[in-house]
FIROMAR-124902 format. One record per atom (N, C-alpha, C): residue in three letters; x, y, z; atom name; residue number from 0. Coordinates in Angstrom, 3 decimals, padded with zeros to 6 digits, m for minus. Layout:
# FIROMAR-124902
R  type      east     north        up  atom  seq
R   ALA         X         Y         Z    CA  NUM
...
***
This chain:
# FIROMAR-124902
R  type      east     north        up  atom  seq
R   UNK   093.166   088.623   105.152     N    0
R   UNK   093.962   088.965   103.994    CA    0
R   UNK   094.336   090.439   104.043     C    0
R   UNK   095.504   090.788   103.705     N    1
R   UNK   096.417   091.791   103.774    CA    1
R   UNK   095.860   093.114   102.505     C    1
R   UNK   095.796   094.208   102.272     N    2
R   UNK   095.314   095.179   101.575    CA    2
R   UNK   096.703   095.745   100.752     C    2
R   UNK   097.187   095.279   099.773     N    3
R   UNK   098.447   095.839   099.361    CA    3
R   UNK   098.382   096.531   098.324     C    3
R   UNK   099.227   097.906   098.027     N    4
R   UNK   099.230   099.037   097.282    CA    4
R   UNK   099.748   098.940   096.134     C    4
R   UNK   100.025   099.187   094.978     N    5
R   UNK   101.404   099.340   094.022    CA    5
R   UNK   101.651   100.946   093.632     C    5
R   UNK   102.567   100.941   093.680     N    6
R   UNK   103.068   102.356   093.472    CA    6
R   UNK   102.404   102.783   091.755     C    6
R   UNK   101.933   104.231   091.686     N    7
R   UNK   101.304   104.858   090.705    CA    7
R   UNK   102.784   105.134   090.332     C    7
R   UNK   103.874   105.098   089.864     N    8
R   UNK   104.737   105.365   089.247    CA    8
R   UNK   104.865   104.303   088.966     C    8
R   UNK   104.838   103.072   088.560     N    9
R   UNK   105.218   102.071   087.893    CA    9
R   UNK   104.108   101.733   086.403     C    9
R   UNK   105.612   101.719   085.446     N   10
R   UNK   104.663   101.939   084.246    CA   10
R   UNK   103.545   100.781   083.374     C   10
R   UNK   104.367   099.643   083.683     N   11
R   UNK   103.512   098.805   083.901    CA   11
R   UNK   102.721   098.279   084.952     C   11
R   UNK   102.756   098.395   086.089     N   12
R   UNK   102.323   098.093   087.294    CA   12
R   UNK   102.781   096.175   087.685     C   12
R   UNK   104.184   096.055   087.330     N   13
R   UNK   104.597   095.042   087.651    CA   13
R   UNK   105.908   095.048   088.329     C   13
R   UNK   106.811   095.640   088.013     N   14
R   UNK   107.999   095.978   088.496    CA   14
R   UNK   108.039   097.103   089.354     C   14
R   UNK   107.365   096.936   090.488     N   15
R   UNK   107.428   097.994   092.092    CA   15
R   UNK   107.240   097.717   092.795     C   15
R   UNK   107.566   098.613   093.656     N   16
R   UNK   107.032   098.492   095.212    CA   16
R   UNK   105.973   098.634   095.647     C   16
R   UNK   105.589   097.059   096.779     N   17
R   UNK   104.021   097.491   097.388    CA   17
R   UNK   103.985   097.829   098.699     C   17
R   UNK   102.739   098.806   099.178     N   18
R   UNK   102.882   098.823   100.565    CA   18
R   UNK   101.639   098.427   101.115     C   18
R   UNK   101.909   097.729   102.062     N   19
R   UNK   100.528   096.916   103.117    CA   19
R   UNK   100.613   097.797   104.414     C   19
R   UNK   099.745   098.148   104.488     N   20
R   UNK   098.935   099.164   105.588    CA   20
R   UNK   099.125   098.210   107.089     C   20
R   UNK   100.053   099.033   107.667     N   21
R   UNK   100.124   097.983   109.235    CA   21
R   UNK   100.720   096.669   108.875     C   21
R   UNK   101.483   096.620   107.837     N   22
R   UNK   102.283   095.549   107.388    CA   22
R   UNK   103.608   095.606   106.960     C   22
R   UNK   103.956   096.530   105.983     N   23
R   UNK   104.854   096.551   105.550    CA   23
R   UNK   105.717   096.601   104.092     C   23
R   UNK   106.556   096.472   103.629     N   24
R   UNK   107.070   096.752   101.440    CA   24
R   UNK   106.882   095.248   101.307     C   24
R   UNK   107.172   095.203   099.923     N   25
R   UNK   107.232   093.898   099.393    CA   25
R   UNK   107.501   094.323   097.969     C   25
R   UNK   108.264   093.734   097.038     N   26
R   UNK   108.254   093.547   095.747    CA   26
R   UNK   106.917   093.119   095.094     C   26
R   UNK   106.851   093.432   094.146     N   27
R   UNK   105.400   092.719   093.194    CA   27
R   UNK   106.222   091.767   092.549     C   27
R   UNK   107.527   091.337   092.545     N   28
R   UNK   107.688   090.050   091.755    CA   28
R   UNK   107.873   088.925   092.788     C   28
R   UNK   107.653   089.460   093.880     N   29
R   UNK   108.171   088.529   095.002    CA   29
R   UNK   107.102   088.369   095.916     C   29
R   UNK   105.914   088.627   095.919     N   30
R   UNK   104.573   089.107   096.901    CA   30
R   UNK   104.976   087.726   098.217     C   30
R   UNK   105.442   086.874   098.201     N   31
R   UNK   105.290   085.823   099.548    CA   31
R   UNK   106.206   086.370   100.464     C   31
R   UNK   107.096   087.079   100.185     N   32
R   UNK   107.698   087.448   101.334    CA   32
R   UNK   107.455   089.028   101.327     C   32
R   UNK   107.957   089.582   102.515     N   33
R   UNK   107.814   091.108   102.840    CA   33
R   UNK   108.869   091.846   103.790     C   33
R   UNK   109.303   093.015   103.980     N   34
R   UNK   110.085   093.757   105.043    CA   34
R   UNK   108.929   093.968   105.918     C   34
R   UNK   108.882   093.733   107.373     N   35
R   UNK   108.119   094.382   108.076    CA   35
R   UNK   108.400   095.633   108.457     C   35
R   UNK   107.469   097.034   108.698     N   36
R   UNK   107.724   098.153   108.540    CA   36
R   UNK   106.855   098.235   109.658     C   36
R   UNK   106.813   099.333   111.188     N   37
R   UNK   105.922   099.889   112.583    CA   37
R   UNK   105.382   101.462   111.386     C   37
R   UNK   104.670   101.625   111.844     N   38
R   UNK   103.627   103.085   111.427    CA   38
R   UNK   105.178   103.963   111.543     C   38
R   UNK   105.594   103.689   112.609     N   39
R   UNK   106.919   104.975   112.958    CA   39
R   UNK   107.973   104.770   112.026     C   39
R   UNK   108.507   103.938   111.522     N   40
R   UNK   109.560   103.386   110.642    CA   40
R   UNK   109.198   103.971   109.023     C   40
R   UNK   107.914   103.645   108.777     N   41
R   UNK   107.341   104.078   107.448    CA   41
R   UNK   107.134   105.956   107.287     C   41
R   UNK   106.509   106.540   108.762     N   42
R   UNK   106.537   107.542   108.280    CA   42
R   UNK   107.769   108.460   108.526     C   42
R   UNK   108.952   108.226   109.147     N   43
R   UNK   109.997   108.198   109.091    CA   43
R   UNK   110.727   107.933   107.993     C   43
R   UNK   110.539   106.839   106.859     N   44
R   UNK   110.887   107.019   105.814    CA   44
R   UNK   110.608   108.064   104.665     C   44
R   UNK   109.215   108.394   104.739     N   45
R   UNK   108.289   109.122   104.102    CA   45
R   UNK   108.743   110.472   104.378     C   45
R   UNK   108.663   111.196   105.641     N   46
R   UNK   109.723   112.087   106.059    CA   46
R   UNK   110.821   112.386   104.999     C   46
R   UNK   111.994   111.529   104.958     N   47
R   UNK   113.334   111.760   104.537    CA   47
R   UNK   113.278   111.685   103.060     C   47
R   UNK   112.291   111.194   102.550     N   48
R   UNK   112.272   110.729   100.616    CA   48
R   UNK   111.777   112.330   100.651     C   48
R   UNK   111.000   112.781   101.293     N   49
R   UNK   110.184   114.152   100.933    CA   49
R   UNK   110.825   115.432   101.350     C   49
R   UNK   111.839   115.455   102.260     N   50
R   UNK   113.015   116.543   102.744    CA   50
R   UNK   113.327   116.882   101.528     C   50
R   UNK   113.334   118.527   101.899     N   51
R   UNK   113.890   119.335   100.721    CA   51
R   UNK   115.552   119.005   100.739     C   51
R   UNK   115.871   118.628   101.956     N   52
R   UNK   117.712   118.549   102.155    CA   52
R   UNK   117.841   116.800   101.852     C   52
R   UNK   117.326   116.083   101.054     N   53
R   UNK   117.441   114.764   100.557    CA   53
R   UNK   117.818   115.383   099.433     C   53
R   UNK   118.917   114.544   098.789     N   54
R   UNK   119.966   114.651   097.440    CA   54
R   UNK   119.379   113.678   096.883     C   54
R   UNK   119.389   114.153   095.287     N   55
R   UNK   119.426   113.113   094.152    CA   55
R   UNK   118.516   112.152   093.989     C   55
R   UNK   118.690   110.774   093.961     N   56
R   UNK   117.636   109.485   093.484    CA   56
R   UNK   116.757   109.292   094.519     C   56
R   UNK   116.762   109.647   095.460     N   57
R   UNK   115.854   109.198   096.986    CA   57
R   UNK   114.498   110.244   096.806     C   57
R   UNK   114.796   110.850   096.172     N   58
R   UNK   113.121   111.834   096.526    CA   58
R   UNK   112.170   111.603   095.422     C   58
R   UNK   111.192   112.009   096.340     N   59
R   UNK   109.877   111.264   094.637    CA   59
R   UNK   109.963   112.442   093.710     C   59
R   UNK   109.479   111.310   092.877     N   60
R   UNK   110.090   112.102   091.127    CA   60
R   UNK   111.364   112.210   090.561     C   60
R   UNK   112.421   111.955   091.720     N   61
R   UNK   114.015   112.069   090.910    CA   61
R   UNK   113.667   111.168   089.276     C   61
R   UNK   114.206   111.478   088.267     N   62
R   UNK   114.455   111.025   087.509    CA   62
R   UNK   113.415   110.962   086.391     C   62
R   UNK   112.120   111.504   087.068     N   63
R   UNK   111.034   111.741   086.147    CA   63
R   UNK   111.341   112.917   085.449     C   63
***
């Protein structure tokens, strides 16, 4: 069985994104299916949300 996360920004903890370690995202309203994500793909994403030269809604905290 798979170890899956929910994002600490979700205010109820129902409507977000999860992440599985060596697995991959998934919706919490949708948990049977998933995007598969490689270690390199994820922290590659993680990378670009956290760039000071990322605009607008993509970086953590926009909108908080």
């Amino acid at each position: 069985m798979s170890r899956w996360r929910k994002s600490s920004y979700s205010a109820d903890q129902q409507d977000c994104v999860e992440v599985g370690c060596g697995i991959g995202i998934r919706d919490s309203k949708a948990p049977t299916t998933h995007l598969p994500l490689s270690d390199k793909a994820w922290s590659a994403f993680l990378s670009y949300i956290i760039s000071p030269s990322t605009s607008g809604s993509m970086r953590i905290g926009a909108g908080r």
